[in-house]
Structures are given as C-alpha cells and as structure tokens.
C-alpha positions as a Markdown table, in Angstrom:
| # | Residue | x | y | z |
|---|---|---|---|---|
| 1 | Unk | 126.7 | 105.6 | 30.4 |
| 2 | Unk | 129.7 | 105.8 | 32.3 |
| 3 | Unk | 128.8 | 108.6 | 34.5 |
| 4 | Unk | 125.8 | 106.3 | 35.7 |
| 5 | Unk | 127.7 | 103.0 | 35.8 |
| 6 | Unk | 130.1 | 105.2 | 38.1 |
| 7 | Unk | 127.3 | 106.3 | 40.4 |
| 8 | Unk | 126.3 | 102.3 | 41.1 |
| 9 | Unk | 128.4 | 101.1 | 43.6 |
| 10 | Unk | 127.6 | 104.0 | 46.0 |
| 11 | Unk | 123.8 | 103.1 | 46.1 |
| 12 | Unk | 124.3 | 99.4 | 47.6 |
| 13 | Unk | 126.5 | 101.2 | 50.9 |
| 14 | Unk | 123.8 | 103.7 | 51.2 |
| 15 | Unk | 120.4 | 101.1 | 51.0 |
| 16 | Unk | 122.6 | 98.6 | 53.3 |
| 17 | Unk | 123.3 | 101.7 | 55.8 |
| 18 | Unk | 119.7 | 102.9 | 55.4 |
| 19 | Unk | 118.5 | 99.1 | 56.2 |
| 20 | Unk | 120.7 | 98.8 | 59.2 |
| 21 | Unk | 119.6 | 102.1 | 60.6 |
| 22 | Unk | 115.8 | 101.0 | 60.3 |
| 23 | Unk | 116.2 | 97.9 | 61.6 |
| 24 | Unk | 118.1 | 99.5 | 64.7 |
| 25 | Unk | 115.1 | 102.0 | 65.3 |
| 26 | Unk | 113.1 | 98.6 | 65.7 |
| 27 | Unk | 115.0 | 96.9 | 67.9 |
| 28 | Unk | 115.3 | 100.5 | 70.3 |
| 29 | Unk | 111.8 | 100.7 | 69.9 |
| 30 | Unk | 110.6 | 97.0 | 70.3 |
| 31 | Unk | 113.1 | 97.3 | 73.9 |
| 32 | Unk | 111.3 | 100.0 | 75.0 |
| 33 | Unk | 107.9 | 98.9 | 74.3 |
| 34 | Unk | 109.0 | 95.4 | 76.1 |
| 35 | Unk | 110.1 | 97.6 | 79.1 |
| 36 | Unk | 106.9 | 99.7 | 79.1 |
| 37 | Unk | 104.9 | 96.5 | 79.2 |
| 38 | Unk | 107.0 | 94.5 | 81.8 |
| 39 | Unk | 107.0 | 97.9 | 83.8 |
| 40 | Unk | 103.4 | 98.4 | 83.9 |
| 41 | Unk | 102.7 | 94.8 | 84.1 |
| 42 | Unk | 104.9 | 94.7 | 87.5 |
| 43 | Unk | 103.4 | 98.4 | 88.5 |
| 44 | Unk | 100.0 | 96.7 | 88.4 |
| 45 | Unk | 101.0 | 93.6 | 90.4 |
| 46 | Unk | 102.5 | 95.8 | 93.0 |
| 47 | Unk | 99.4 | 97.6 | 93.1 |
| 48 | Unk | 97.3 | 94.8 | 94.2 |
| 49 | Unk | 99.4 | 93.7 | 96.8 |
| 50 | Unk | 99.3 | 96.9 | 98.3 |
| 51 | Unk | 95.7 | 96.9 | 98.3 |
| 52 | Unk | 95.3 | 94.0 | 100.3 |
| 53 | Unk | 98.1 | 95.0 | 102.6 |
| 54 | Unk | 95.9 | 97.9 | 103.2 |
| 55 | Unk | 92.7 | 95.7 | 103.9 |
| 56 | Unk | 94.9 | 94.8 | 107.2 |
| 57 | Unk | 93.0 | 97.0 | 110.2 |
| 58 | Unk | 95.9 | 98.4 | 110.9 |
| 59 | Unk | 97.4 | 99.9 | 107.8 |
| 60 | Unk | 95.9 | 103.3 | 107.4 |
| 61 | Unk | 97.5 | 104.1 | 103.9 |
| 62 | Unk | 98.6 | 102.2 | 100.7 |
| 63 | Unk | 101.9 | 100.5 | 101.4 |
| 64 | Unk | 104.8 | 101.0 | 98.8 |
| 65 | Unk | 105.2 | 97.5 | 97.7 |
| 66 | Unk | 108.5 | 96.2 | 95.1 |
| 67 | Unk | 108.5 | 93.1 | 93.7 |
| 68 | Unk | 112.3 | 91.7 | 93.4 |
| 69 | Unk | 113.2 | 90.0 | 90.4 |
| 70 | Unk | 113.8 | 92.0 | 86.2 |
| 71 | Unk | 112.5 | 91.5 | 84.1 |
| 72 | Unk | 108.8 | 91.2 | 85.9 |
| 73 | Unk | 107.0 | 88.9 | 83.4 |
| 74 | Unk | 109.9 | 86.1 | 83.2 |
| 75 | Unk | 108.4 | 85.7 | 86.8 |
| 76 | Unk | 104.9 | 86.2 | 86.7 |
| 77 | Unk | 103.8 | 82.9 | 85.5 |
| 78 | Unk | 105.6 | 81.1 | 88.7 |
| 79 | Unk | 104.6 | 84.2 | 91.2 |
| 80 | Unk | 108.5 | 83.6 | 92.5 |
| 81 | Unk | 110.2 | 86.2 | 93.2 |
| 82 | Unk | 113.5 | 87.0 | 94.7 |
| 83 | Unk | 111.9 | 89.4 | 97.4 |
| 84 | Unk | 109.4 | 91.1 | 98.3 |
| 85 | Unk | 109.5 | 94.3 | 99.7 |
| 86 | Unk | 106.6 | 96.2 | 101.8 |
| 87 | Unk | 106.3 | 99.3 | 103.4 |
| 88 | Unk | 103.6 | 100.6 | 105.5 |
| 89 | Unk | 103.7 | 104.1 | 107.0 |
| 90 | Unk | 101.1 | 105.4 | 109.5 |
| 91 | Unk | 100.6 | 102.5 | 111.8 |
| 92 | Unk | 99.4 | 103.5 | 115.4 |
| 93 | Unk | 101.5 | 103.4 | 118.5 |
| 94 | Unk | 99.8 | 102.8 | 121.6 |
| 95 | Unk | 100.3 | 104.3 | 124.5 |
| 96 | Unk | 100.8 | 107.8 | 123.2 |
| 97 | Unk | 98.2 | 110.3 | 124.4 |
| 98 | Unk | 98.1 | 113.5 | 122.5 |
| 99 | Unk | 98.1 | 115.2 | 119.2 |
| 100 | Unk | 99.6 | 114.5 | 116.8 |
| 101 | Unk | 99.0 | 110.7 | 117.3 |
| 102 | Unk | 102.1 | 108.1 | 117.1 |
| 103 | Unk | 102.8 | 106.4 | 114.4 |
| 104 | Unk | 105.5 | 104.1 | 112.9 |
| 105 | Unk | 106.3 | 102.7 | 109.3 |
| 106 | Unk | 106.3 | 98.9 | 109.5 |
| 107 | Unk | 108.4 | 97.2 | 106.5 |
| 108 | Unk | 109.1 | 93.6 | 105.9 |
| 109 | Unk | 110.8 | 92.1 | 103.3 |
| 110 | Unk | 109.8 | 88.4 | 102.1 |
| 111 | Unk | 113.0 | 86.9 | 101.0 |
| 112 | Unk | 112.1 | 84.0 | 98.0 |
| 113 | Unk | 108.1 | 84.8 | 98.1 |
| 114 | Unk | 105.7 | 82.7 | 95.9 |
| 115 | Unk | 102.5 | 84.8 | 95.2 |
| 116 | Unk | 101.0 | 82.5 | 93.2 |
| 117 | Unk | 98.7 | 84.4 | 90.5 |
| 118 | Unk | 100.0 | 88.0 | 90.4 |
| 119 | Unk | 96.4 | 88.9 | 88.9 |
| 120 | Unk | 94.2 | 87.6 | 91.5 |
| 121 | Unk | 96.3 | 88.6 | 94.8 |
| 122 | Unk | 93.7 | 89.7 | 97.5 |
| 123 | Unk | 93.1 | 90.2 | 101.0 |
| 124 | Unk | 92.8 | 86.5 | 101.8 |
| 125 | Unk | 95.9 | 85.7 | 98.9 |
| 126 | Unk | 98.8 | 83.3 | 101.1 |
| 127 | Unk | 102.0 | 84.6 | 100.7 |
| 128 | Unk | 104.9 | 82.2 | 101.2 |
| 129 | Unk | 108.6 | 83.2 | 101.3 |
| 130 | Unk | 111.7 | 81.3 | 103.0 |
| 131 | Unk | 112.5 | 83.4 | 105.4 |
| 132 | Unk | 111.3 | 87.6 | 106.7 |
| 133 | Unk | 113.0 | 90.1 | 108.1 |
| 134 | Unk | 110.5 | 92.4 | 109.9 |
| 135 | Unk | 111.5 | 96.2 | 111.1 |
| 136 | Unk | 109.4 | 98.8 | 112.4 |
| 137 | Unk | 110.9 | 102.4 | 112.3 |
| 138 | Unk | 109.8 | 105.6 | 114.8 |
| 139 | Unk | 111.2 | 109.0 | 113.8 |
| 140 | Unk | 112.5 | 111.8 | 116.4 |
| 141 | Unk | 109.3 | 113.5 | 116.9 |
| 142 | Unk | 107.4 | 110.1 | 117.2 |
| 143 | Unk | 110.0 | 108.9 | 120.2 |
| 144 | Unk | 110.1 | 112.4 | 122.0 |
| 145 | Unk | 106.0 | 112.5 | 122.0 |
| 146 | Unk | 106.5 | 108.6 | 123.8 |
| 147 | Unk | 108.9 | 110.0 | 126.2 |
| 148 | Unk | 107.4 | 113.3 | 126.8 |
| 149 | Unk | 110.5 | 115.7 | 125.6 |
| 150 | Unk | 108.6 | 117.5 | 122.8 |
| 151 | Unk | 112.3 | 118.9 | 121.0 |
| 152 | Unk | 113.9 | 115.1 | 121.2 |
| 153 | Unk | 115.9 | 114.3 | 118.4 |
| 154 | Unk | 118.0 | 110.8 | 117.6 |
| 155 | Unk | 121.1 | 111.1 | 116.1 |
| 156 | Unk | 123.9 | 108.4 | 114.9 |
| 157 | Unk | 127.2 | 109.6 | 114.9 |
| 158 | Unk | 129.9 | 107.8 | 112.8 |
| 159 | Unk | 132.5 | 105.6 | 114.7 |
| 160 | Unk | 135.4 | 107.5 | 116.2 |
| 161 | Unk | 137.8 | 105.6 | 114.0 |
| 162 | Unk | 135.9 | 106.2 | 110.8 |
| 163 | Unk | 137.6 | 108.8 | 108.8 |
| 164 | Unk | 135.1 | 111.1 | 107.3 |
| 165 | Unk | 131.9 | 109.1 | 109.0 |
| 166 | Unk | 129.0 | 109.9 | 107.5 |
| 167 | Unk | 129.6 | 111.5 | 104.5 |
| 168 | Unk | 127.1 | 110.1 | 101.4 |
| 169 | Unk | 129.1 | 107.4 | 100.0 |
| 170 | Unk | 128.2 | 105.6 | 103.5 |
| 171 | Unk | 124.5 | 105.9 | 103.9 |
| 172 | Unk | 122.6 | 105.6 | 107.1 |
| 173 | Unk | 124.3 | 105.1 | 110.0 |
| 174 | Unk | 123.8 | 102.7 | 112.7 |
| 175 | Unk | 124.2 | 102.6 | 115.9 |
| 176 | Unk | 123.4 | 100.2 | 119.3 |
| 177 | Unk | 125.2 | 102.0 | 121.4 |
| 178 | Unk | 126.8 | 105.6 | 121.9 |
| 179 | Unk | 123.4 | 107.0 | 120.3 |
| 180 | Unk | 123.4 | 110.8 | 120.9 |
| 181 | Unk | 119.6 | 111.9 | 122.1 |
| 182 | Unk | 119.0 | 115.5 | 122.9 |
| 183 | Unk | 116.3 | 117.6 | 123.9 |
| 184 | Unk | 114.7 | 119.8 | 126.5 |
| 185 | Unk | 113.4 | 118.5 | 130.2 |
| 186 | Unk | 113.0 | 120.0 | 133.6 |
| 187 | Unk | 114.7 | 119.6 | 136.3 |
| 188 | Unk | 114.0 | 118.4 | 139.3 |
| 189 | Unk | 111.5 | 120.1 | 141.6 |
| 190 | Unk | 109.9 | 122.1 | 138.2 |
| 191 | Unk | 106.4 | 120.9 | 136.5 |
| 192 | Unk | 106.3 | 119.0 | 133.4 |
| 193 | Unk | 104.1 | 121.8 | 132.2 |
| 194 | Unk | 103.7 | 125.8 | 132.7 |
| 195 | Unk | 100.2 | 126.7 | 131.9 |
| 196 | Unk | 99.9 | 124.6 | 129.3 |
| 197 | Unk | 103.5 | 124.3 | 127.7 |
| 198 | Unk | 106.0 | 122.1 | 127.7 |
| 199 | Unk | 110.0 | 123.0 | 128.5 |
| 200 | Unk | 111.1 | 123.4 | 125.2 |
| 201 | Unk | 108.9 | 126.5 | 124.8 |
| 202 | Unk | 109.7 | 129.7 | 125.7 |
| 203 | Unk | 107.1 | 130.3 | 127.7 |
| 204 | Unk | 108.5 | 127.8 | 130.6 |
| 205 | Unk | 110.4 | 129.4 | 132.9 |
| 206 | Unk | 110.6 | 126.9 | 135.5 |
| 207 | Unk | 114.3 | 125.6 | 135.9 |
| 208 | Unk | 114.9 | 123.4 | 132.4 |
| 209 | Unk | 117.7 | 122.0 | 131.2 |
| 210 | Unk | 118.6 | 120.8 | 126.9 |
| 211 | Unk | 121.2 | 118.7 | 126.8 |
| 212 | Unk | 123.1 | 115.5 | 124.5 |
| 213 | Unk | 123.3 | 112.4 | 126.0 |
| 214 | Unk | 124.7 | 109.2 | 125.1 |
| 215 | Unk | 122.5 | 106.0 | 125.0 |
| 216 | Unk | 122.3 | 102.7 | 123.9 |
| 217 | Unk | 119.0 | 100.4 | 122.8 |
| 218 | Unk | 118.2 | 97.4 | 123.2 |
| 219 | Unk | 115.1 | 94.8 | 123.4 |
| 220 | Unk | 113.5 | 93.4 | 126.5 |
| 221 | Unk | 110.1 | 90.9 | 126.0 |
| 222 | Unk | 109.7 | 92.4 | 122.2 |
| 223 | Unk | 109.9 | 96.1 | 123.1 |
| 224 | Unk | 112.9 | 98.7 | 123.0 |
| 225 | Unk | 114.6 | 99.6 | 125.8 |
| 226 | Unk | 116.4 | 102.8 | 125.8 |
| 227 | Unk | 119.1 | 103.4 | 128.4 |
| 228 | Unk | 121.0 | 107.3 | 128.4 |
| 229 | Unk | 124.2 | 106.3 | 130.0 |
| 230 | Unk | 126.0 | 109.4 | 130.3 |
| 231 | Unk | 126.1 | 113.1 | 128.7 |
| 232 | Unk | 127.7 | 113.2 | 125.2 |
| 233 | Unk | 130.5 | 115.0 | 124.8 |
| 234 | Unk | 131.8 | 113.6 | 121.4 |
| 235 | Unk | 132.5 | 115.4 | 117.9 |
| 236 | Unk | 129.3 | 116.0 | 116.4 |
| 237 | Unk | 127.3 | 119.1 | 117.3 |
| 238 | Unk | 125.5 | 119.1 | 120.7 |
| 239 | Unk | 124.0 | 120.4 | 123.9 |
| 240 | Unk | 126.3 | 120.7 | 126.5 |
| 241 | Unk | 124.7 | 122.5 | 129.8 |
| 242 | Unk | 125.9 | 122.6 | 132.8 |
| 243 | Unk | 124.2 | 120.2 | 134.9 |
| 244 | Unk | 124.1 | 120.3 | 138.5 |
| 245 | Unk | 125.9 | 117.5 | 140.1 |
| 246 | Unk | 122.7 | 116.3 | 142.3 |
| 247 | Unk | 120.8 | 116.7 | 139.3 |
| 248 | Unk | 122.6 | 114.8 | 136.7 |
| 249 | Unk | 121.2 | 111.1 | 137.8 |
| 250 | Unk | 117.4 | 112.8 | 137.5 |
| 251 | Unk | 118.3 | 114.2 | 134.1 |
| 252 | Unk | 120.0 | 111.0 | 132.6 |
| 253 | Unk | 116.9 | 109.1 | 133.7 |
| 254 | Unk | 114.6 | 111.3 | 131.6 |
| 255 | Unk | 116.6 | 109.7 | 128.4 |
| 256 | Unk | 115.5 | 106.6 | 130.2 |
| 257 | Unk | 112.8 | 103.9 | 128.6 |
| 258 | Unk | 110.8 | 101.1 | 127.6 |
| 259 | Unk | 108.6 | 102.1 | 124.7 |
| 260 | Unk | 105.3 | 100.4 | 124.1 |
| 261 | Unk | 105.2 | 97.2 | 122.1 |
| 262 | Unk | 105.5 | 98.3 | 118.4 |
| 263 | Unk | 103.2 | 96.3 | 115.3 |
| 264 | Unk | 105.9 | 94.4 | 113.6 |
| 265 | Unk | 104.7 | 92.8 | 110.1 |
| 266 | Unk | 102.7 | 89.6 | 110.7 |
| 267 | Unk | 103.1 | 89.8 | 114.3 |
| 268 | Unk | 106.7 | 89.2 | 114.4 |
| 269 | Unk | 108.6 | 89.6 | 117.6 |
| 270 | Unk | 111.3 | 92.5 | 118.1 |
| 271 | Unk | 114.6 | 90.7 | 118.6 |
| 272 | Unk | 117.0 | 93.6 | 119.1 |
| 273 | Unk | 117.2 | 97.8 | 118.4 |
| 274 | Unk | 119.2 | 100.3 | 116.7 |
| 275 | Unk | 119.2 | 103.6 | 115.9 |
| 276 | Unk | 119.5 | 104.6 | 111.9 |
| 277 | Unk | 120.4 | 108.2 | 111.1 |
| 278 | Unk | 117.4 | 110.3 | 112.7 |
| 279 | Unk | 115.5 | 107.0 | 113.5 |
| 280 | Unk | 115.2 | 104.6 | 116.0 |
| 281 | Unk | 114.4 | 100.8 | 114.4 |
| 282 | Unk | 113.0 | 97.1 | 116.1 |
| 283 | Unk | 113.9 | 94.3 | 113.7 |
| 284 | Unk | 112.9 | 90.6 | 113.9 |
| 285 | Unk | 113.5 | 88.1 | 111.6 |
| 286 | Unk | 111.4 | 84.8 | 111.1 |
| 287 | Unk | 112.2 | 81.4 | 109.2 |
| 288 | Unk | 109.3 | 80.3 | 106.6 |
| 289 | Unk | 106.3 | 82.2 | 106.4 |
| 290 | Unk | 102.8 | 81.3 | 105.3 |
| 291 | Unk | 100.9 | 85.0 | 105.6 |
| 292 | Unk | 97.8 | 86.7 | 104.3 |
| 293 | Unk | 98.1 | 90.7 | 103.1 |
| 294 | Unk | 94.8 | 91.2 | 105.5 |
| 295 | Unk | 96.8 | 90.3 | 108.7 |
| 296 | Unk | 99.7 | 92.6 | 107.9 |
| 297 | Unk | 99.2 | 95.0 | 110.5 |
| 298 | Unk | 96.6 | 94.0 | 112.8 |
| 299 | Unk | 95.7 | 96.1 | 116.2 |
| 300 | Unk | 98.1 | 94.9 | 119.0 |
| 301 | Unk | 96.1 | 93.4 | 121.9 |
| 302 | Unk | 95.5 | 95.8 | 125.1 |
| 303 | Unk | 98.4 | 95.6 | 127.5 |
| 304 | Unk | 100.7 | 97.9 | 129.4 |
C-alpha cells in the first residue's frame, strides 16, 4: 500500500502532459488542414480567372494569376480583394518580321478588385478595381529582333553613387536614362546581311562594329522611344571599339527607335518607359476600371 499510494501523484502530470500533447497535435493538424483548404480553395479561384484571361484573342497561354488578400476564404464570400495580380506571357508584337516571332509579357495589377462570385468567374465575368497599373515587358532578344541587331542586349547599371549597386539585397534595377545597349551592327557602306547572315555572325565580313552605348527611353503617342545618346564608357563590363569619327553619328543612330505600339492590359495607354535589369518595360496606370477577362489582350488594330 504505500509503494502504490507513492506512485499516485506521478500519474496526474503524465495524463495532463499526455492530454496537452494530443490536443496540440490537433490544433497543428486542424492549421494545416485549414491552410490546405484555403490554399486550394484560392488555387482554384485563380485558376478560373486565368482561364478567361486566356479566352482574350490575344493571350496565347494561361496567365499566372494571384489573388491578394490571406487568408483566401475570409474574402471569397465578398470577391474583395486587396489586388489582383495577372500575368500574361506570349503576346504578339507587331511589326516584327521573322522567326522567332515577337512577343511580350503583359501584367496588370487590379488594386481593390471586386470579383464578385469567385466560383462562377468567366470570360464575360466584370472585374472592378479602384485603380490599375498596366506594364508590358520585352526581353533583349525580343528588342534586338525589333531593331534588327540580332546580339542586342539591355542592361541597367546601378547609379554611380550607389555603393555596391546591384548586388541581391537591391533587386531589379531601373533605369530611364544611362541604359547601356550593346550589340553588333555594320557600318556604314556594308549590307545588313552577307548571304544570308546577320553581323553578329562570323560569317560577315563586311566592315561591323559591337559596341555599348548609352540610352535613355521614353514614350511618345503610347509607344517607347529609345534614344542611344552617346557610347558607354561607365564601370560595368562593355564593348568599347574603336569607332571611326565619321562613323560614330551612323552607329549611335542604329541604337535609335520607336518600337511598335505594345498590347497593354485592357487597352491601356503607355505613359512612360524604363529599362528593368535585362528588360525594357511601358507602364500606364488607369483610375477605376470596369473590365471583362475576354478583353484582356485583344489584337491591336493595323497601323504603322
């Protein structure tokens, strides 16, 4: 008897830890089953609005859609989200003969969107939102097929008086100005092509010249305007040939453009430019919007 009346006290720790430790392992597990749900449940609603974003003519692929706003179901019921963020890659460029074709990735981002019903969005679904910021991004090979320098390539060097520019911590960079282009074109008096390639091959042998220029973008009547306004001769790694003086105006110009008119989301109108890392990138914004996933990315109409 007094061994077991000396064993009693220990049992009631034990059950009570026991008890606390199961009823932990349901609250972990009841979390996670609620965040599977609310995951799926928002997977799903993305789903469908990327679906009729792709009904739009001009959207070639599904669009990576995100709905703003954790967790997902508190804001299902209202279809109110904090934004809404879309992005469609693959849309057609005009204006640019060859192959591969050109193409851009169109974003927008709906900024306090209503859905309505996230179960029934469709095609013909109205999408409101407060305010959108529309931007559609080209890539280095895109921009150098527009302007006919096949080894073009965009880069955004950090600001001279930013100490260590660039590194991870400060993401993209961007630029509107002092935008360092580079790439391969002929001079003067040589052919675009030598029996069928360009200057950046080998096979040219015609005077050619790769070199880094500076430029800055801008937008005139909704489409970029690229301006090369001198040879780059900054920190970051670059061409630097030696360019006849009677030929430097004639090479500068080849930097020199106004790219076709670019879809923007919904038909939104390119305010102004900028270049972002390896990118070059049109962005409008627009006050309220009323818009339908099927008119996301229709074809622009024929013009120069």
């Amino acid at each position: 008897m007094p061994e077991t009346s000396s064993l009693t006290p220990k049992r009631a720790p034990r059950r009570f830890l026991q008890a606390a430790a199961w009823a932990l392992v349901v609250v972990v597990v009841g979390a996670l089953v609620a965040l599977v749900v609310n995951d799926f449940s928002a997977s799903r609603a993305e789903h469908r609005l990327a679906r009729a974003i792709q009904a739009s003519p001009g959207v070639p692929f599904e669009p990576d859609v995100i709905l703003g706003g954790f967790p997902f179901l508190a804001h299902k019921s209202s279809g109110e989200f904090s934004s809404v963020l879309i992005s469609a890659a693959g849309v057609p460029i005009g204006g640019c003969a060859g192959t591969p074709r050109c193409t851009s990735t169109v974003d927008a981002r709906l900024h306090s969107a209503t859905l309505g019903n996230t179960s029934n969005i469709g095609p013909e679904t109205v999408l409101h939102a407060t305010s959108m910021t529309a931007e559609t991004r080209i890539d280095s090979p895109t921009l150098g097929r527009l302007m006919g320098i096949i080894d073009l390539y965009v880069n955004t060097p950090a600001p001279e008086d930013k100490a260590g520019g660039g590194g991870p911590g400060d993401g993209l960079l961007e630029r509107t100005e002092g935008i360092m282009i580079s790439g391969t074109v002929p001079l003067p008096g040589s052919p675009e092509t030598q029996n069928g390639f360009p200057p950046s091959a080998a096979a040219y042998t015609a005077p050619k010249v790769k070199v880094s220029v500076s430029a800055k973008v801008s937008v005139v009547d909704g489409r970029i305007r690229i301006e090369a306004t001198d040879f780059y001769n900054g920190p970051e790694e670059h061409y630097s040939a030696d360019v006849p003086q009677e030929f430097r105006s004639a090479v500068l110009k080849r930097f020199s453009t106004t790219l076709p008119a670019l879809q923007m989301a919904w038909g939104a109108t390119a305010k102004h430019a900028l270049s972002r890392g390896s990118d070059l990138v049109a962005i409008g914004e627009t006050p309220a919007v009323a818009v339908r996933g099927i008119d996301y990315a229709n074809p622009l109409p024929a013009g120069p």
